[in-house]
TORDREN-59168 format. One record per residue (C-alpha): x, y, z. Coordinates in steps of 0.1 Angstrom, whole numbers, plus 5000, padded with zeros to 4 digits. Each point is the difference from the previous one (the first is absolute). Example, Ala and Ser with C-alpha at 12.3 -4.5 7.8 and 13.67 -1.06 7.14 Angstrom:
// residues 2
512349555078501450344993
// end
This chain:
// residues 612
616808685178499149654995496249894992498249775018497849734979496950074990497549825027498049764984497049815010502149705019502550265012499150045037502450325008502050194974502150175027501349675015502749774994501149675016503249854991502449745016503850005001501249674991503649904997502849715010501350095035502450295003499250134967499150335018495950025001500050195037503050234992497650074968497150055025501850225022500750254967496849964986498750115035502550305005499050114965496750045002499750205030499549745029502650155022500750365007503050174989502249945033498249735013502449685012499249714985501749625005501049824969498049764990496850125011497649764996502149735016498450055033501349655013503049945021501249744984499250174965502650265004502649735015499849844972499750194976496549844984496350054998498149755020496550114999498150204973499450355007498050284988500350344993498350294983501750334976498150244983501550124963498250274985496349945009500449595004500549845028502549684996499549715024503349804997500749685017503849885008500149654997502949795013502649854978500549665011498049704989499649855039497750294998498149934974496750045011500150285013500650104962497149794986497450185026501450394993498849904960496649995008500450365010501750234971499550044965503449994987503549895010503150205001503149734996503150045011503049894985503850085013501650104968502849795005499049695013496549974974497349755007500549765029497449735013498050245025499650224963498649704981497549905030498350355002499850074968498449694991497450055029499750354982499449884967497449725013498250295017500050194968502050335018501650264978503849985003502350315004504049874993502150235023503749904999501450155031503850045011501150124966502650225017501549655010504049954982498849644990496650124983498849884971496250084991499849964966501249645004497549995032497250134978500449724973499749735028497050115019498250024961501449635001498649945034496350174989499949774975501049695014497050075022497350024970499550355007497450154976500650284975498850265020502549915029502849984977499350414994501650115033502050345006503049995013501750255022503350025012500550115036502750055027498149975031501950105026500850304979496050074997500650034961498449824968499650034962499049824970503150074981503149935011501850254981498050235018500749965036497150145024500150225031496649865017497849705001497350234980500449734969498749785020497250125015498950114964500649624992497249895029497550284989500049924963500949564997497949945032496149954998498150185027498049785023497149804986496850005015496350105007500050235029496049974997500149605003499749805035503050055022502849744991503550065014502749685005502050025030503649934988502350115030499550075039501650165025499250095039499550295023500349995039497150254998497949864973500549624998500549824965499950264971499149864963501950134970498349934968499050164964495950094999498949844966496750114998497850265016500450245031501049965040499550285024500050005039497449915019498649714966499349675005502049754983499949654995503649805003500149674978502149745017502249724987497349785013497350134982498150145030499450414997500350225030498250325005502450295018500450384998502250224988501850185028503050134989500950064962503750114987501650064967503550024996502250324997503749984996501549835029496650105019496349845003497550324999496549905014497250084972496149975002499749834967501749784970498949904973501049744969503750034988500950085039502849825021498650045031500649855040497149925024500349985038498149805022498549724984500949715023500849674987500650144960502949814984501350004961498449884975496750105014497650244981498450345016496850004984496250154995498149785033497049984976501849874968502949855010503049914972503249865012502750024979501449674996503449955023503650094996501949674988503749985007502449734983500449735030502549965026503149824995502149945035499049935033501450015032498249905038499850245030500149815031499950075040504250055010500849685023503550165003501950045037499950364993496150044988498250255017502350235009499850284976496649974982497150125010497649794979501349675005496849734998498349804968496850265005502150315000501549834967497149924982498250325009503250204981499949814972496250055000500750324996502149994974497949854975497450255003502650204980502249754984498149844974502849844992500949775026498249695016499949925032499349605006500049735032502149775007500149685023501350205030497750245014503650195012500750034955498850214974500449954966500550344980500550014962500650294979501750104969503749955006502949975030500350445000496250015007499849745027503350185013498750335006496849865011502349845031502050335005496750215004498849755024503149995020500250375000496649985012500649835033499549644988502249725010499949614978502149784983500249894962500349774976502149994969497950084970498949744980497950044960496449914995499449724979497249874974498649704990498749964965499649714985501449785025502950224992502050245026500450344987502350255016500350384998502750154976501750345002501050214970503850105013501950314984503750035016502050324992503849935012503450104991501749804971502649825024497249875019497349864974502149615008499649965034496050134996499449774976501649695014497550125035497149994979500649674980500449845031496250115013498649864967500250354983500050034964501650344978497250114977502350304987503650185008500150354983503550235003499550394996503750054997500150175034501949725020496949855014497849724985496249915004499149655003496249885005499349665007496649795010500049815039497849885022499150245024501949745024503250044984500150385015499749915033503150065018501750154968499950375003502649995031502249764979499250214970501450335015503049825015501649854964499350354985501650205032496450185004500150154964497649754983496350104993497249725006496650084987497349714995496549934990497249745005500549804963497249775001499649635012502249654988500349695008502149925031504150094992501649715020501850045036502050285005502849995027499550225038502850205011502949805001501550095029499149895040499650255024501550055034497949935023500650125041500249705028499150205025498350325016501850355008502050274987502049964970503950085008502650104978502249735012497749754989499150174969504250044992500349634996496949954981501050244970502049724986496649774998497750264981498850324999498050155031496950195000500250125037501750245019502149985035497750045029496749864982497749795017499749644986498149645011500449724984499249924967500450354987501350014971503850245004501350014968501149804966501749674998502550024973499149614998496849804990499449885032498250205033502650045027498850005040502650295018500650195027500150364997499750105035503249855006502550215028503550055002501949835028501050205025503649925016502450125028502650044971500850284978500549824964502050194978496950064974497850105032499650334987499049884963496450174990498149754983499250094958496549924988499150014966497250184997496949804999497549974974496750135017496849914981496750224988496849845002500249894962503449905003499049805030496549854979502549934970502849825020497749725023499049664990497449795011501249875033500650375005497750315013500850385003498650125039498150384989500450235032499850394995503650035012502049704988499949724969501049695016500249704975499549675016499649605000496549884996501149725024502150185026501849715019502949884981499449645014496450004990501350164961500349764969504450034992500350164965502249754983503550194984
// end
């Protein structure tokens, strides 16, 4: 049986560990939570349980990604573990930086085959600044392309091309498969359970620090609702005690201190919250019912108030504006249509999105959102959709700086995984959005790895291009790289788009003799007015059509009469896809049942021509 650390005088609970699961996306953190949780106990023996169980968000398990941060709670041995998942992709960033304040020590996850990618190098370095404990676990060993002893020597490369300090550079390392539910430290030895790995937490993380007999000091780092109990806080108590029915003091952003009552008090069990009477120091707790409580804030002692100083998050980088939809069709399938219902969603939204801003714009009918990247802004739109909410919006565009009379632009770090026979055409792309190859490494397995530095605008509108010259096997993961000065133009899509004349239902007659002139996003019977946006132009120029064209009836049977009409199929487009492919004369119309894109300017006499 493993011991538990001595508690010393700063050690707040000896019987308590927090720890977060970092890791690049799809390196396998919630299929590791879902063992850790099976192993310890959480579930009984014939108890059904969904994959992926912490991904509690629709469009988590579509997609196969964490979205939000989540919290959970196994017991090994006489500890209790409070793990966090994290999610994987830098668009969600913050939600990364805030789940730090909470833990102790970091578990990162590295696929054994792929090593180190951007998302790797951005938590560990907000790790490593917060002076967290790293455990290495190199998951997916079981893989045919594995390769961990060549993935261990980069990620010692990686620590310490991020300064880390001696002590971070003594890490264990475990090797795990796990969707298996196995680990070990040698890999000549294989292992049957994840028990390595719990031993690894018990013994390399510190317990909690703190003064259970201090003033109350707890920083709320997460929130989530309740139809019964309002807007619950999820933080980490610092300092001192909390019990139900105590008076606390809440330190907002604004300096102000509010006095409130502790109502409802929860700590977390497995996939469960389990109401308790007290916490104390060293304790991931929730708290119900304190209206108005945001991130960032401080629960506090009322008569000695501390607040811990705020969460910072590295600053947004892309933009893109919410307006009111002007289209023919607006109206018709959302149920929050108007400015206010707009604002008041976003409003919401930044009560737990500390990474977003939400700014005005000229028109009282636009809002201005910014966040972290085009996958954050996109899944912010499909939740609203799916929601009930009906607008229009904007291509993305980059936030830009002035320093020294000087405009500076946002760069990405880019790392591209794609077959040999494709690394060409990807590199021609890039070159042409002002990209510039930093590195190429070949493992010898037929595929190559080339990073590259861009501005953040360079991206826009490639991932659909990307996965098209690599026939949807290329791999695109990037990373906020810091600020330069301005890259020079970089060239739109380069092809028009079809545009529709008129309004009605699309035909397949019509559509039949427009397949010569490009390819078409719609299918036969869909409603269109004019100025939406049909399909692809194979040309430069934007080209005014009818698609609701009819066959001419006649008295006489022709000899091809009887000829069924051969589409080929069309190309429909996602919401991202959609965001990616518009340019600035163009908008995408958000309903909850269709994407329509669309002409800013929907009459074609009233349009500026796009020259060929």
């Amino acid at each position: 049986m493993p011991t538990v650390t001595k508690p010393q005088p700063s050690v707040a609970n000896p019987h308590r560990r927090n720890i977060a699961i970092i890791a690049h996306v799809d390196h396998g953190k919630t299929t590791l939570v879902d063992a850790l949780l099976h192993q310890s106990g959480v579930f009984r023996a014939n108890e059904r349980v969904a994959e992926r169980a912490l991904d509690n968000i629709d469009l988590e398990r579509e997609r196969g990604i964490t979205i939000m941060a989540k919290n959970t709670a196994v017991r090994y041995h006489d500890v209790v573990i409070n793990i966090v998942d994290t999610p994987g992709h830098a668009d969600f960033g913050g939600e990364v930086e805030r789940t730090l304040t909470m833990v102790d020590g970091v578990l990162l996850l590295v696929d054994a085959s792929e090593g180190p990618l951007p998302q790797t190098r951005f938590v560990l370095r907000k790790a490593l600044e917060a002076g967290l404990p790293p455990i290495l676990l190199i998951n997916k060993i079981d893989r045919h392309d594995a390769r961990p002893g060549d993935v261990l020597n980069e990620i010692y490369d990686l620590f310490i091309d991020l300064d880390a300090g001696e002590g971070q550079l003594d890490f264990p390392v475990i090797y795990a498969n796990a969707k298996a539910g196995t680990a070990t430290t040698d890999l000549a030895s294989p292992g049957d359970t994840l028990r390595p790995l719990f031993d690894a937490v018990l013994a390399h993380v510190p317990p909690p620090a703190g003064d259970p007999e201090a003033p109350l000091q707890a920083l709320v780092a997460n929130l989530d609702s309740s139809d019964y109990l309002g807007r619950i806080a999820i933080g980490r108590i610092f300092d001192g005690r909390v019990a139900l029915g105590d008076t606390i003091g809440v330190c907002k952003l604004d300096g102000r201190t509010e006095t409130t009552r502790v109502t409802k008090l929860f700590v977390f069990d497995g996939l469960r919250r389990t109401e308790v009477e007290h916490a104390a120091a060293g304790d991931i707790i929730c708290l119900a019912g304190i209206d108005g409580i945001t991130i960032g804030e401080t629960i506090t002692d009322p008569e000695t108030p501390r607040p811990i100083p705020p969460i910072c998050v590295d600053e947004p980088t892309v933009s893109i504006v919410l307006g009111v939809s002007t289209s023919p069709m607006a109206g018709r399938d959302g149920t929050y249509v108007t400015s206010r219902n707009l604002r008041d969603r976003l409003d919401r939204e930044l009560v737990g999105n500390v990474s977003i801003r939400v700014e005005d714009t000229d028109s009282p009918e636009q809002i201005k959102v910014v966040g972290r990247g085009e996958l954050q802004l996109a899944i912010l739109i499909e939740m609203m959709r799916r929601e009930g909410y009906e607008f229009q919006v904007s291509r993305p565009q980059i936030v830009t700086r002035q320093v020294d009379g000087q405009i500076m632009e946002p760069i990405e770090e880019l790392v591209i995984d794609v077959a040999e026979e494709y690394q060409g055409v990807v590199i021609a792309q890039l070159g042409t959005r002002r990209g510039t190859m930093t590195q190429m490494v070949n493992h010898g397995s037929g595929r190559v790895r080339l990073e590259f530095r861009i501005p953040t605008r360079g991206l826009i509108g490639f991932r659909a291009q990307f996965l098209t010259d690599t026939r949807g096997t290329g791999i695109l993961n990037h990373l906020f790289g810091g600020w330069e000065p301005w890259h020079g133009p970089i060239a739109g899509r380069p092809t028009g788009a079809l545009v529709a004349d008129r309004k009605g239902p699309a035909t397949a007659f019509a559509m039949s003799n427009l397949q010569e002139r490009g390819e078409l996003f719609i299918t036969p019977g869909t409603e269109v007015y004019e100025g939406m946006v049909i399909g692809e132009n194979a040309r430069t120029n934007d080209l005014d059509v009818n698609v609701t064209k009819e066959k001419k009836q006649t008295n006489m049977r022709a000899s091809n009469a009887e000829e069924a009409i051969r589409l080929i199929p069309p190309r429909p487009l996602n919401l991202e896809q959609a965001i990616e492919f518009i340019n600035e004369d163009e908008l995408v119309e958000v309903t909850p049942v269709s994407i329509r894109l669309r002409k800013r300017t929907l009459a074609a006499n009233q349009r500026p021509k796009r020259a060929e």
